[in-house]
N, C-alpha and C positions, 0 to 999 in steps of 0.2 A: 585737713586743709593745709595746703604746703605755705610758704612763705610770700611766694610770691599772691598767692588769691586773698590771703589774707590781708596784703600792701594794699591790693582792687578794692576788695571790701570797706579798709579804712580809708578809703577815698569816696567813694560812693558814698557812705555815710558821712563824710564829714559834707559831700556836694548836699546832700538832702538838709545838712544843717544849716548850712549857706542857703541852700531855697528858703524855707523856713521863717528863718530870721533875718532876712535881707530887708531893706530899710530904702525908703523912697526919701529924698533924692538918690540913684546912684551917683557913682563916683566915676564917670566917663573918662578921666585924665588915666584912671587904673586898665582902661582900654591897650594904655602904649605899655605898661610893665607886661601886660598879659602876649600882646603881639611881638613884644623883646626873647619874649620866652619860647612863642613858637617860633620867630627868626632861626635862634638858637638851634631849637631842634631841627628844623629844615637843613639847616645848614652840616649838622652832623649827619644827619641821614646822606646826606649826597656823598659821604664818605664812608661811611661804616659797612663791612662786610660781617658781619655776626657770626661768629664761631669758624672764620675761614681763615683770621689773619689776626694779627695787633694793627690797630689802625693808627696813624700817629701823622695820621695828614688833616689838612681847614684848622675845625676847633680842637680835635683830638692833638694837636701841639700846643696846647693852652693848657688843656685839662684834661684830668682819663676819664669825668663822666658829664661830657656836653650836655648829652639828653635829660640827666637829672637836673642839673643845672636850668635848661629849658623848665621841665616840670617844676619848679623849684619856682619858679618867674609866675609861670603861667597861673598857677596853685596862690600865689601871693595876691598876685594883680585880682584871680576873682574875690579871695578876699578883701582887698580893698575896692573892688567896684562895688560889692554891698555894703560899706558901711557901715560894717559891724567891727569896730577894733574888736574887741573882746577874740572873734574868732581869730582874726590877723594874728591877735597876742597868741592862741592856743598855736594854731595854723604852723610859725615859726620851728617849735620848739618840735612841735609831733612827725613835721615833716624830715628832721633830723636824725630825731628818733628811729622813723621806722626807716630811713632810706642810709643812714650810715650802713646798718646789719646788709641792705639787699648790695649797698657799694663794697662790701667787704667777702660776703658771699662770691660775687659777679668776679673778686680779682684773685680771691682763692682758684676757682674757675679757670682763670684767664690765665694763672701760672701753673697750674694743672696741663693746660691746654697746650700752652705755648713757653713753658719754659724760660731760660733765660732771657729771650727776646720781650715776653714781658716786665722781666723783674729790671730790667737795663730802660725799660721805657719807662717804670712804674720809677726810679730812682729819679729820671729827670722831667719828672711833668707830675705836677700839682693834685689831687684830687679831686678839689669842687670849685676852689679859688683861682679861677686863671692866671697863668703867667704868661703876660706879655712880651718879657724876652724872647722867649721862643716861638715868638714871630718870625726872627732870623734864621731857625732852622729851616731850612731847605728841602722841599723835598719835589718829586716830579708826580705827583698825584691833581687831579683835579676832579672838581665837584662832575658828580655823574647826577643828573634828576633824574634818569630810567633808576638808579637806585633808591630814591628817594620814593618815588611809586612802588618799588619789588617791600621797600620797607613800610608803605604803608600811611606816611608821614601827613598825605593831602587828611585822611579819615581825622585825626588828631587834630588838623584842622578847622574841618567840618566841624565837628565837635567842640570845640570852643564857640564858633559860631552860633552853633547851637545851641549850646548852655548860656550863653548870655542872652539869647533871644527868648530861652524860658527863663529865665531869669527876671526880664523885660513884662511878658506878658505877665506870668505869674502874680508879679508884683502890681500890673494895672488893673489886673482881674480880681485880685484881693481888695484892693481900694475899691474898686467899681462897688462891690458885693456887698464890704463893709459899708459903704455911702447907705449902697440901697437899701440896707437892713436898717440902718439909723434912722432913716427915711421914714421908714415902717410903723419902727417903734414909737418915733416920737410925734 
């Protein structure tokens, strides 16, 4: 298993823990960190060309990893839409753990790829912490959405949609079931 399916994996697992242990009431206001985070990635996608170019146009003049940043948001907010500090506490630390290595991997990569042109980009733009200055950088690039479809970005969408929505039903379905079994018993 290479690095990257094992990053999938620890996701997947940690969503099944979040099913699980999710906690009624949710936490609906955790709806906008979660939507913050796909903005994010939206908005990277409409610029990033993968493995064609250094991209250093939208948010990639902020930070060199938009999209983790999004994931990073998105991963947060469903942990607090369940509820469950406990994961949130886990949630923080793991998702550093494993995405520093794939951030570090991706920029060996990227100065592999592209040489000095990344390592002159990587000198003046932040890692994960946006830098707002470099709004002032200038550049003549604008958001494409036809890239934002080539990349995929609506399904990740979808996807969140959808994991809140079982997350939803799940959660009413288990109460239903439990009711009815108490029902039974007692």
């Amino acid at each position: 298993m290479d690095y990257n399916q094992f990053r999938i994996w620890i996701g997947r697992l940690f969503g099944v823990a979040l099913l699980l242990f999710a906690q009624n009431p949710f936490n609906f206001y955790a709806i906008g960190v979660i939507l913050l985070g796909a903005v994010i990635r939206f908005w990277a996608t409409g610029y990033i060309h993968k493995d064609r170019e250094v991209t250093m146009a939208g948010p990639y003049k902020l930070l060199r990893h938009p999209l983790y940043l999004g994931n990073f948001l998105e991963g947060l907010g469903l942990t607090l839409f369940v509820n469950v500090w406990q994961l949130t506490l886990l949630y923080i630390p793991l998702f550093f753990i494993i995405y520093y290595k794939k951030m570090k991997l991706e920029e060996q990569f990227l100065i592999d790829t592209f040489g000095d042109d990344y390592v002159n980009y990587k000198e003046i733009t932040p890692r994960f912490i946006p830098k707002l200055s470099n709004l002032a950088i200038k550049d003549n690039i604008i958001f494409n959405f036809k890239t934002v479809i080539v990349n995929r970005e609506h399904l990740n969408i979808i996807g969140l949609a959808l994991i809140i929505i079982v997350f939803i039903l799940y959660q009413n379905n288990f109460n239903l079931i439990k009711t009815f079994l108490s029902s039974i018993i007692m």
